[in-house]
C-alpha positions as CSV (number, residue, x, y, z in Angstrom):
1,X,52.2,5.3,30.9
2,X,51.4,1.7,30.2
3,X,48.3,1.6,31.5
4,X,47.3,4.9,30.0
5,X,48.2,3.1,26.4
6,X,46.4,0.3,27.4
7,X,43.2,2.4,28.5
8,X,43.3,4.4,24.9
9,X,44.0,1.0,23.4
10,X,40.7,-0.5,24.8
11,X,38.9,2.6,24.2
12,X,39.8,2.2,20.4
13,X,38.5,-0.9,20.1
14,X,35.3,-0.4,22.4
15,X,32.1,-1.1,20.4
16,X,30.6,2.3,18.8
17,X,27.0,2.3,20.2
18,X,24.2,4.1,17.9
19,X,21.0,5.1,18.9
20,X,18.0,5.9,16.4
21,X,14.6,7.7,17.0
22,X,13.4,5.7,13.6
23,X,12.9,2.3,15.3
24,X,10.5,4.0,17.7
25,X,8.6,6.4,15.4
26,X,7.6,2.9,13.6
27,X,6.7,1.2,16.6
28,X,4.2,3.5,17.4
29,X,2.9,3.6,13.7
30,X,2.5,-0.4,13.9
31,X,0.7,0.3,17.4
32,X,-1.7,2.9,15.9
33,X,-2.4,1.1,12.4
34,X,-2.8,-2.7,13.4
35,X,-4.1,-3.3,16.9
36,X,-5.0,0.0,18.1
37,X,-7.3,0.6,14.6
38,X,-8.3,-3.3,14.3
39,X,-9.3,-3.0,18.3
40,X,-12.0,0.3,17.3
41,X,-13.3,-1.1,14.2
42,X,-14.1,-4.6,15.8
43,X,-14.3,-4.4,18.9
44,X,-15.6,-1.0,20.0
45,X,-17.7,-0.6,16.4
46,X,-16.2,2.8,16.0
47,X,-15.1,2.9,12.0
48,X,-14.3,6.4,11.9
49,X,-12.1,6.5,15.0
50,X,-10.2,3.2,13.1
51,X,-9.3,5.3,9.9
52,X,-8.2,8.0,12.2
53,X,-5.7,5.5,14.1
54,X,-4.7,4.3,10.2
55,X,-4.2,8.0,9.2
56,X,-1.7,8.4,12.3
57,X,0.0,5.3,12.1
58,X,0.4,4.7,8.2
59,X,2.5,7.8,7.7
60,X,4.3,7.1,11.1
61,X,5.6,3.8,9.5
62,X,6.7,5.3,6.3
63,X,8.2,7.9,8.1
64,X,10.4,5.6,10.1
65,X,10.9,3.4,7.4
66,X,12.0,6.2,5.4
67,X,14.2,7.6,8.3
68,X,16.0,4.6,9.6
69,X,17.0,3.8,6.3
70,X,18.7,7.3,5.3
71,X,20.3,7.4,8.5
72,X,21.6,3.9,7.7
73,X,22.9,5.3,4.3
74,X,24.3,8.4,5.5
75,X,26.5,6.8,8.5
76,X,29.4,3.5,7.6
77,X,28.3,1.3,10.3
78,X,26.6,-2.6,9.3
79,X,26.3,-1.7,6.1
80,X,28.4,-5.0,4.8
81,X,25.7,-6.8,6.6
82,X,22.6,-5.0,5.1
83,X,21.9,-7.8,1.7
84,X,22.7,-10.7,4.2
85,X,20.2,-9.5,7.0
86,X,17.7,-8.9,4.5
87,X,17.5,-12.5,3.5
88,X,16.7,-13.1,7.0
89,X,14.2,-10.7,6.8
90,X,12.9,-11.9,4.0
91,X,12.7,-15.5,5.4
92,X,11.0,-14.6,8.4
93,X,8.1,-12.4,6.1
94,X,7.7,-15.4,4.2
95,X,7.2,-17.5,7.1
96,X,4.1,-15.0,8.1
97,X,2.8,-15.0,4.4
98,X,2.7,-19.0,5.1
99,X,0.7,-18.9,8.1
100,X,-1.9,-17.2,6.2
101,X,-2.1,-19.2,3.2
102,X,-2.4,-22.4,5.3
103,X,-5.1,-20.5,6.8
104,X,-6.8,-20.1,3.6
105,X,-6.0,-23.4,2.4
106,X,-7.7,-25.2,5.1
107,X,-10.6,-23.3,4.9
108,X,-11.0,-23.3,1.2
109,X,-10.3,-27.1,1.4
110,X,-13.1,-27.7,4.3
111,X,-15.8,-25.2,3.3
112,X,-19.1,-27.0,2.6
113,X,-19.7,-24.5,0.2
114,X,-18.0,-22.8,-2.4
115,X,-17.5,-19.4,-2.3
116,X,-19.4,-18.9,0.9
117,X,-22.6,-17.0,1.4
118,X,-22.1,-13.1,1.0
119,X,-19.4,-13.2,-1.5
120,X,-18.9,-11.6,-4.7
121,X,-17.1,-12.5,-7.9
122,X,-13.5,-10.8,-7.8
123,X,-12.0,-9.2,-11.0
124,X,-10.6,-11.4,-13.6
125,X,-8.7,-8.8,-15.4
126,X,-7.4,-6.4,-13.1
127,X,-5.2,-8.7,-10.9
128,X,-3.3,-9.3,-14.4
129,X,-2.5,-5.8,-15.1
130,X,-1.6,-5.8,-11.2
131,X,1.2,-8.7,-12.0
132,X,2.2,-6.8,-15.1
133,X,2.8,-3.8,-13.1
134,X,4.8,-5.1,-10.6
135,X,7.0,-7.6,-13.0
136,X,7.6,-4.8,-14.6
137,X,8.5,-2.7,-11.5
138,X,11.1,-5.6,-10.6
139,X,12.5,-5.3,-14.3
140,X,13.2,-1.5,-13.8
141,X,14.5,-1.7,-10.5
142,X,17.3,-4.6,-11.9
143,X,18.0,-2.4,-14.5
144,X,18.6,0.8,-12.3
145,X,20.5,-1.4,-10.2
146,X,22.8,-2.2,-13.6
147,X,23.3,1.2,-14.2
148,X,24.3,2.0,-10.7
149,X,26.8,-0.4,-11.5
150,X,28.4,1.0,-14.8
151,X,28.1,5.1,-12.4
152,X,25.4,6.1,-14.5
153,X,23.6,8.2,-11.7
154,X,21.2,9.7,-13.5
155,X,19.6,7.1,-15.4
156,X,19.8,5.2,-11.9
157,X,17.4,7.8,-10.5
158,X,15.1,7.9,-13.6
159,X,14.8,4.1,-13.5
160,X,14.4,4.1,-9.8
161,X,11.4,6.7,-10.0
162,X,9.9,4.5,-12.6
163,X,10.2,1.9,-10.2
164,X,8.1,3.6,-7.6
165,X,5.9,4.8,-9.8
166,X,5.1,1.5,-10.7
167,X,4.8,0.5,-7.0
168,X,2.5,3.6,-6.5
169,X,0.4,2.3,-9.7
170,X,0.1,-0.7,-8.0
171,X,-1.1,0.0,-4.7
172,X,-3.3,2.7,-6.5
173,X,-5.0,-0.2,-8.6
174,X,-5.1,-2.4,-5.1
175,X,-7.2,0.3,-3.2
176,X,-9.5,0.7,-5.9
177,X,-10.4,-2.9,-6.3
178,X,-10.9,-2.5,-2.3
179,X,-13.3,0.7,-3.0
180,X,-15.5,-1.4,-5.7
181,X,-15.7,-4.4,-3.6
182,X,-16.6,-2.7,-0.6
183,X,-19.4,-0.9,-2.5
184,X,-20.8,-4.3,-3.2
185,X,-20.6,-5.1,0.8
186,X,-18.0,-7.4,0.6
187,X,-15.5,-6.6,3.5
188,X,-13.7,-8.2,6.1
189,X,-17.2,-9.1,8.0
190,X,-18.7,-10.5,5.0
191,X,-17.5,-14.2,5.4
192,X,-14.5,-16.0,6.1
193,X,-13.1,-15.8,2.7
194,X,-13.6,-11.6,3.4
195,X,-11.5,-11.9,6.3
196,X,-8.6,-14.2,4.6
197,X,-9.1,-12.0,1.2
198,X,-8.4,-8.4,2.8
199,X,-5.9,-9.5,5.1
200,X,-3.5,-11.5,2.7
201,X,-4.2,-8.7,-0.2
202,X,-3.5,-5.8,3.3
203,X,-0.7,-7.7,4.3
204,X,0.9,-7.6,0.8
205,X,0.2,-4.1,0.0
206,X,1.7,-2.8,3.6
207,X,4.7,-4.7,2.2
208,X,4.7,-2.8,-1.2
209,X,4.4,0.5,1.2
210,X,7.7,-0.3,3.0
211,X,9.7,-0.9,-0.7
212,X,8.6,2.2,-1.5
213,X,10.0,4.1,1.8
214,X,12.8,2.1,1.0
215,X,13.2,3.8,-2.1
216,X,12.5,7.4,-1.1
217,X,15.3,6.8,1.2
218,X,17.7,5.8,-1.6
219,X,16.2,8.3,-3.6
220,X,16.5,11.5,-1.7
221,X,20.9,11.3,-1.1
222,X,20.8,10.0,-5.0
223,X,19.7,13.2,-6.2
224,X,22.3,14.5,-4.3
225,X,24.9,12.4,-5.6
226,X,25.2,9.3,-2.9
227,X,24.5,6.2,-4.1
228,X,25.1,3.4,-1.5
229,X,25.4,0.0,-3.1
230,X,24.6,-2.6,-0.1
231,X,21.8,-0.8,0.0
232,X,20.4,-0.7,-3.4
233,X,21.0,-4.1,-3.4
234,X,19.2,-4.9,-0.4
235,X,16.4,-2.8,-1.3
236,X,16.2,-4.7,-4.6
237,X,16.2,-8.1,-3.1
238,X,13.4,-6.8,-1.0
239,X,11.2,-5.7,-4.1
240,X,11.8,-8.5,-5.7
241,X,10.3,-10.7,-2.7
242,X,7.4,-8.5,-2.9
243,X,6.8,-9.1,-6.9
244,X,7.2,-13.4,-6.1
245,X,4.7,-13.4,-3.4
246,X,2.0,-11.8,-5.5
247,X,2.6,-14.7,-7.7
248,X,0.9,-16.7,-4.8
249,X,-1.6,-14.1,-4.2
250,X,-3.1,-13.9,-7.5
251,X,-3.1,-17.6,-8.3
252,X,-4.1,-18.8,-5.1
253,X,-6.7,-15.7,-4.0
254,X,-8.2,-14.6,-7.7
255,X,-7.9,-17.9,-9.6
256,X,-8.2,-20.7,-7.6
């Protein structure tokens, strides 16, 4: 009888293992957007195949992002440690978004000419509404956050769809300042700054594509009356890491 309590007693406090399909499903949409399309545009010169592996992997990552995180909301497991591991997050993306400025730095610092051969003049005015836009966005996401506070749900959810319409008019704005430049031939093959440009300005807007994920997966249990707050929390700290490191984009990409 003892060791039967002792058996239930162990089994009560055994770890609770969970398995998700969401961790895969945006593995394999990393592995068809970055080096599977990066590998046919410039290595094998095959453009079209490239948007192709984009068009499979870019809704595969929003997908999983957009999964994994309502299966995080829906269940009671790590959830106190959802703001905390998001500042590592965060620290770690930061450390990426480093690498490439120092990349840019030092070649902007040892070019023998400035802007290189091939490049165009970028738009003065358009990055500012950009910043606008997403100051604003990070204003209206703190404020639905507030009223998730004070159990105002439904003025949570209209702030949070202004939010990520916001983020939409953002990245909408971002692809068609990509569209105009690439009319004038300035891509990633251009020139070195091309390369540095699209990738930093890419990099960025793949992170404004994972807030909003985020967001549709604290959007869709809202509507049905779930709000989780670790996770709107967490999801705000994330946007506003995305808002500060335009800051560096815009001064140090458009206007320096």
């Amino acid at each position: 009888m003892a060791h039967e309590t002792s058996a239930h007693a162990h089994a009560a406090h055994a770890p609770e293992w969970e398995v998700s399909v969401w961790p895969f499903v945006i593995s394999f949409g990393i592995l068809f957007a970055l080096p599977i399309a990066f590998a046919f545009k410039f290595v094998y010169d095959m453009p079209f195949a490239a948007i192709l592996a984009l068009g499979v992997g870019t809704p595969l990552i929003v997908a999983g992002i957009s999964g994994w995180v309502k299966e995080g909301l829906s269940g009671h497991h790590g959830e106190g440690l959802a703001f905390p591991a998001m500042g590592w997050f965060i620290l770690a993306e930061a450390m990426i978004f480093i690498s490439m400025f120092a990349a840019y730095w030092f070649n902007r610092l040892t070019a023998d000419a400035r802007p290189p051969a091939g490049s165009v003049e970028l738009p003065r005015l358009l990055p500012l509404v950009m910043t606008f836009v997403l100051v604003a966005s990070s204003f209206t996401i703190h404020h639905a956050e507030a009223l998730m506070h004070r159990n105002d749900r439904g003025s949570f959810v209209a702030w949070l769809i202004v939010t990520m319409l916001l983020g939409g008019l953002f990245l909408g704005m971002s692809a068609y300042e990509w569209n105009h430049l690439f009319h004038q031939n300035f891509t990633t093959e251009t020139n070195v700054f091309g390369t540095v440009f699209f990738s930093i300005t890419g990099l960025h807007g793949s992170h404004v594509i994972v807030g909003l994920g985020i967001f549709i997966a604290l959007l869709l249990p809202a509507l049905r009356g779930k709000i989780n707050e670790p996770f709107v929390r967490t999801a705000s700290l994330y946007w506003h890491f995305v808002d500060i490191i335009w800051f560096f984009v815009v001064s140090q990409v458009y206007y320096w």
